[in-house]
MIBA-126590 format. One line per field, with one value per residue: residue in one letter; y, x, z of N, C-alpha, C in turn; residue number from 1. Coordinates in steps of 0.1 Angstrom, whole numbers, plus 2048, in hexadecimal, padded with zeros to 3 digits. Each point is the difference from the previous one (the first is absolute). Layout:
BEGIN
residu = (a / ...) $
n_y = (Y / ...) $
n_x = (X / ...) $
n_z = (Z / ...) $
ca_y = (Y / ...) $
ca_x = (X / ...) $
ca_z = (Z / ...) $
c_y = (Y / ...) $
c_x = (X / ...) $
c_z = (Z / ...) $
num = (NUM / ...) $
REM end
This chain:
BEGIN
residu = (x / x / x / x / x / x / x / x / x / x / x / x / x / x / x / x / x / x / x / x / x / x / x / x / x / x / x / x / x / x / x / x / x / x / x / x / x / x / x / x / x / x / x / x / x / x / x / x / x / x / x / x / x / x / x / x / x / x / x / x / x / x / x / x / x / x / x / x / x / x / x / x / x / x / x / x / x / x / x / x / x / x / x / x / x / x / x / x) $
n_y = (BD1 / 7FA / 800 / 7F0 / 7F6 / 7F8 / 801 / 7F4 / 800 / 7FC / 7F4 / 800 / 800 / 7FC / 7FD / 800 / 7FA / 7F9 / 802 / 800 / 7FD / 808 / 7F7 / 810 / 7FD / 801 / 7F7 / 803 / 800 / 7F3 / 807 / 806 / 7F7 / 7FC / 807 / 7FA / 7F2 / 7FE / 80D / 7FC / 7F7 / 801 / 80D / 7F7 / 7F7 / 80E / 801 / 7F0 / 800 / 809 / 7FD / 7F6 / 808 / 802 / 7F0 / 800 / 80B / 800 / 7F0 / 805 / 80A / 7F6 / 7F6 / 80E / 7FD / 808 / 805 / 809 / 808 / 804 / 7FB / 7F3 / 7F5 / 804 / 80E / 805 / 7F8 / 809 / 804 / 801 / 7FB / 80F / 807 / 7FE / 804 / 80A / 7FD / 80D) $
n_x = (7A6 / 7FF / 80A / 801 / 808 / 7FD / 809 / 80B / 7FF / 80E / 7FF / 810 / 7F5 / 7F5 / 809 / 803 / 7FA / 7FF / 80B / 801 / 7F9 / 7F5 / 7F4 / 804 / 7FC / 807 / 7FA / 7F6 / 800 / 800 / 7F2 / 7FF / 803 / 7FA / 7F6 / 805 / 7FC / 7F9 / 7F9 / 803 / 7FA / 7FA / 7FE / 803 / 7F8 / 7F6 / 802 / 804 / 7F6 / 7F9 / 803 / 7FB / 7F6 / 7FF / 804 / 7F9 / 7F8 / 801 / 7FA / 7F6 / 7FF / 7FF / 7F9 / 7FD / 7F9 / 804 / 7F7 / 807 / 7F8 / 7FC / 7F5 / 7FF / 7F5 / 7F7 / 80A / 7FF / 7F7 / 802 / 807 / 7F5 / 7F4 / 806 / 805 / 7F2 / 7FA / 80B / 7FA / 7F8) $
n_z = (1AB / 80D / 7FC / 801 / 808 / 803 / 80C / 7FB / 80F / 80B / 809 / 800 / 7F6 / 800 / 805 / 7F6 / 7F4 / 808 / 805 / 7F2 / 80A / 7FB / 810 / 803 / 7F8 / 7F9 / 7F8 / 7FD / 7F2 / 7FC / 7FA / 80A / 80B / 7F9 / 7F8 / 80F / 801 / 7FB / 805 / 80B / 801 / 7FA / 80E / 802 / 800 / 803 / 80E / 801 / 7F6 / 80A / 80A / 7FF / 7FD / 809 / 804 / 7F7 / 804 / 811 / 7FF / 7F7 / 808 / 80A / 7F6 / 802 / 803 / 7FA / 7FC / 7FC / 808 / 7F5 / 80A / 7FA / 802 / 7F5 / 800 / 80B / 800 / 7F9 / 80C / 80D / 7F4 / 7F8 / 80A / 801 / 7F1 / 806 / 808 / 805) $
ca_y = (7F3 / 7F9 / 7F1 / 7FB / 7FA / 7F3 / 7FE / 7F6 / 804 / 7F7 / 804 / 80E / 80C / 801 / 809 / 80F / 809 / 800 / 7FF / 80D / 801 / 800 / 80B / 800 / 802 / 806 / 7F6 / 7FC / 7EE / 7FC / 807 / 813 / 7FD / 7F6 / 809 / 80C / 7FA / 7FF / 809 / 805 / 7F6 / 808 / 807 / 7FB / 7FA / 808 / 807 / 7FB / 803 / 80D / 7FE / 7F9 / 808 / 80D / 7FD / 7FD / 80C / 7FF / 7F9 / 7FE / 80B / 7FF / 7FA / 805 / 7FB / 80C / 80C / 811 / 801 / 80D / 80A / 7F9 / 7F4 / 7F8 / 800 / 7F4 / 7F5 / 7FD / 804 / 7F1 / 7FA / 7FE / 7F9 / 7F2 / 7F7 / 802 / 7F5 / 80B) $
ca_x = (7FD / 808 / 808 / 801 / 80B / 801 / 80C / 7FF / 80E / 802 / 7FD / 809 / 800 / 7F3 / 804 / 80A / 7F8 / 7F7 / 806 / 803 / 7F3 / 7F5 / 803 / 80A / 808 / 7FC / 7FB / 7F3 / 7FD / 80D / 800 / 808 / 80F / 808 / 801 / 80D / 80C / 805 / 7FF / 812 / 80C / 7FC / 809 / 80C / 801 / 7FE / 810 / 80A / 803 / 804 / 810 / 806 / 805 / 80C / 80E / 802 / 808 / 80D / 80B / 7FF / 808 / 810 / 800 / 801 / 7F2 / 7F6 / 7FE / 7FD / 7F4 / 801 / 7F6 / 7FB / 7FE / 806 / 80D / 806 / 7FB / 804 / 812 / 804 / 7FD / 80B / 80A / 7FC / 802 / 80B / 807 / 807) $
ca_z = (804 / 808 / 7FD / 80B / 801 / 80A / 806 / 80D / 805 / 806 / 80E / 803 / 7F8 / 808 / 811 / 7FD / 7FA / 807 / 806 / 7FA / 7F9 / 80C / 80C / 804 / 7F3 / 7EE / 7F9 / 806 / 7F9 / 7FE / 7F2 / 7FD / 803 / 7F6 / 7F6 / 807 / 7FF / 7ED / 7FE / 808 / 7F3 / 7F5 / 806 / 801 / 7EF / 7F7 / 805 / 7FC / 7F5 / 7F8 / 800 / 7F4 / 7F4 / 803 / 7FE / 7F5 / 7F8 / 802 / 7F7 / 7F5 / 803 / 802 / 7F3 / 7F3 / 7F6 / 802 / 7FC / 808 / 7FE / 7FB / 7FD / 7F4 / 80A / 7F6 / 7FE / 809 / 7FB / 7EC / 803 / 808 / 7FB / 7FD / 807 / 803 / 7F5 / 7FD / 80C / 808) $
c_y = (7F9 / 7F4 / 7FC / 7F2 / 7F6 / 7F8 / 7F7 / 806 / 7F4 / 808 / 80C / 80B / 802 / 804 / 80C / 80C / 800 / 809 / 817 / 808 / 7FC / 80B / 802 / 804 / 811 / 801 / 7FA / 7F3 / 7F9 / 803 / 80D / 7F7 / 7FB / 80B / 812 / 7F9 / 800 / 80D / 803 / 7F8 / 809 / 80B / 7FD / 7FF / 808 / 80D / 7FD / 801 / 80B / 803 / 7FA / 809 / 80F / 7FC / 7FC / 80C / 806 / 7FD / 806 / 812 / 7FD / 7FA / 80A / 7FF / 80C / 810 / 80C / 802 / 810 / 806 / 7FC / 7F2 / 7F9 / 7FE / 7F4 / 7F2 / 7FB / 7FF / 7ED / 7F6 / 7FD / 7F6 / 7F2 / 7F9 / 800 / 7F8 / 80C / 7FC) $
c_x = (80C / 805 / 805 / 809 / 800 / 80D / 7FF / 80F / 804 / 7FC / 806 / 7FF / 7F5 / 7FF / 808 / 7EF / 7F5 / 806 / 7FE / 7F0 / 7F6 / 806 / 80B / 80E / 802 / 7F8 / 7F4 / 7FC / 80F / 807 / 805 / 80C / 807 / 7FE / 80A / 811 / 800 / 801 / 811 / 80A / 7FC / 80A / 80F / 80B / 803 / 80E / 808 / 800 / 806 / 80F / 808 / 803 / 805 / 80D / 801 / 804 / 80B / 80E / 800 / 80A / 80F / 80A / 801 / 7F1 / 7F4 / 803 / 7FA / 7F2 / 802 / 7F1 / 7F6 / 800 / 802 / 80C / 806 / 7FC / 804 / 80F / 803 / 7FC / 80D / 80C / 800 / 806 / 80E / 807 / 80B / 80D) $
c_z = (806 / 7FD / 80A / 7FD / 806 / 801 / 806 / 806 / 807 / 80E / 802 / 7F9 / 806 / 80C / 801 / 7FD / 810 / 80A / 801 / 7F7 / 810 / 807 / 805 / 7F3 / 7FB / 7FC / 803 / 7FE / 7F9 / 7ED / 802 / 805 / 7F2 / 7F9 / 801 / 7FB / 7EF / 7FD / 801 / 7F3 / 7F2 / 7FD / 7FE / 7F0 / 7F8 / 801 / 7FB / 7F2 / 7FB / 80A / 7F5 / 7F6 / 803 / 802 / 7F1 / 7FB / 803 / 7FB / 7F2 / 7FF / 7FE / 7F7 / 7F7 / 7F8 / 808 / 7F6 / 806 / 7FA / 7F8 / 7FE / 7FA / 801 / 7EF / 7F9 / 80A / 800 / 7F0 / 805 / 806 / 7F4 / 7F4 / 807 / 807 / 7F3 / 7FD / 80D / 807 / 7FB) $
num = (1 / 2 / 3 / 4 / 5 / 6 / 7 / 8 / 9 / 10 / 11 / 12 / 13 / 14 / 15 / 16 / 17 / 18 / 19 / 20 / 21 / 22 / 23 / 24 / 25 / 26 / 27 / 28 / 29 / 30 / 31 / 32 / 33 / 34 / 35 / 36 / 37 / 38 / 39 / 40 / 41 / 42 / 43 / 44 / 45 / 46 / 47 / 48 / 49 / 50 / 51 / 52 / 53 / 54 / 55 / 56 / 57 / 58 / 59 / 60 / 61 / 62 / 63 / 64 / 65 / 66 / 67 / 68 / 69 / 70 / 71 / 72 / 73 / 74 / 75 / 76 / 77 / 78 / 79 / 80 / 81 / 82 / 83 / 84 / 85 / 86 / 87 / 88) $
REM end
């Protein structure tokens, strides 16, 4: 079932989406243009998070706040939960 949105935009947003939409476009109607552009921010958002957290492990490496993996995902998880409560 199709859910649907009602947008008020300003004139300059409205000429953009118009602008990027129809004949001649991408973009047939001004709903695949818009639902390209949240689609791309979603995208984004979602990068940047997960950047976010590969510099976190980086950091968290370089800090010293990590354990050797020996073969065994709950040994290792019962090792970081340890050393978490022990403040590494």
């Amino acid at each position: 079932m199709p859910n649907s949105i009602n947008l008020s935009l300003t004139d300059e947003l409205r000429e953009f989406v118009d602008q990027n939409s129809g004949d001649g476009s991408e973009y047939a109607t001004p709903s695949e243009f818009v639902r390209d552009v949240l689609r791309d921010k979603k995208r984004k958002i979602e990068a940047a998070a997960l950047r976010d957290a590969v510099i976190e492990g980086y950091r968290d490496i370089i800090d010293g706040r990590f354990v050797e993996y020996s073969g065994s995902l709950r040994h290792a998880i019962a090792n970081v939960k340890r050393r978490d409560h022990e403040g590494w």
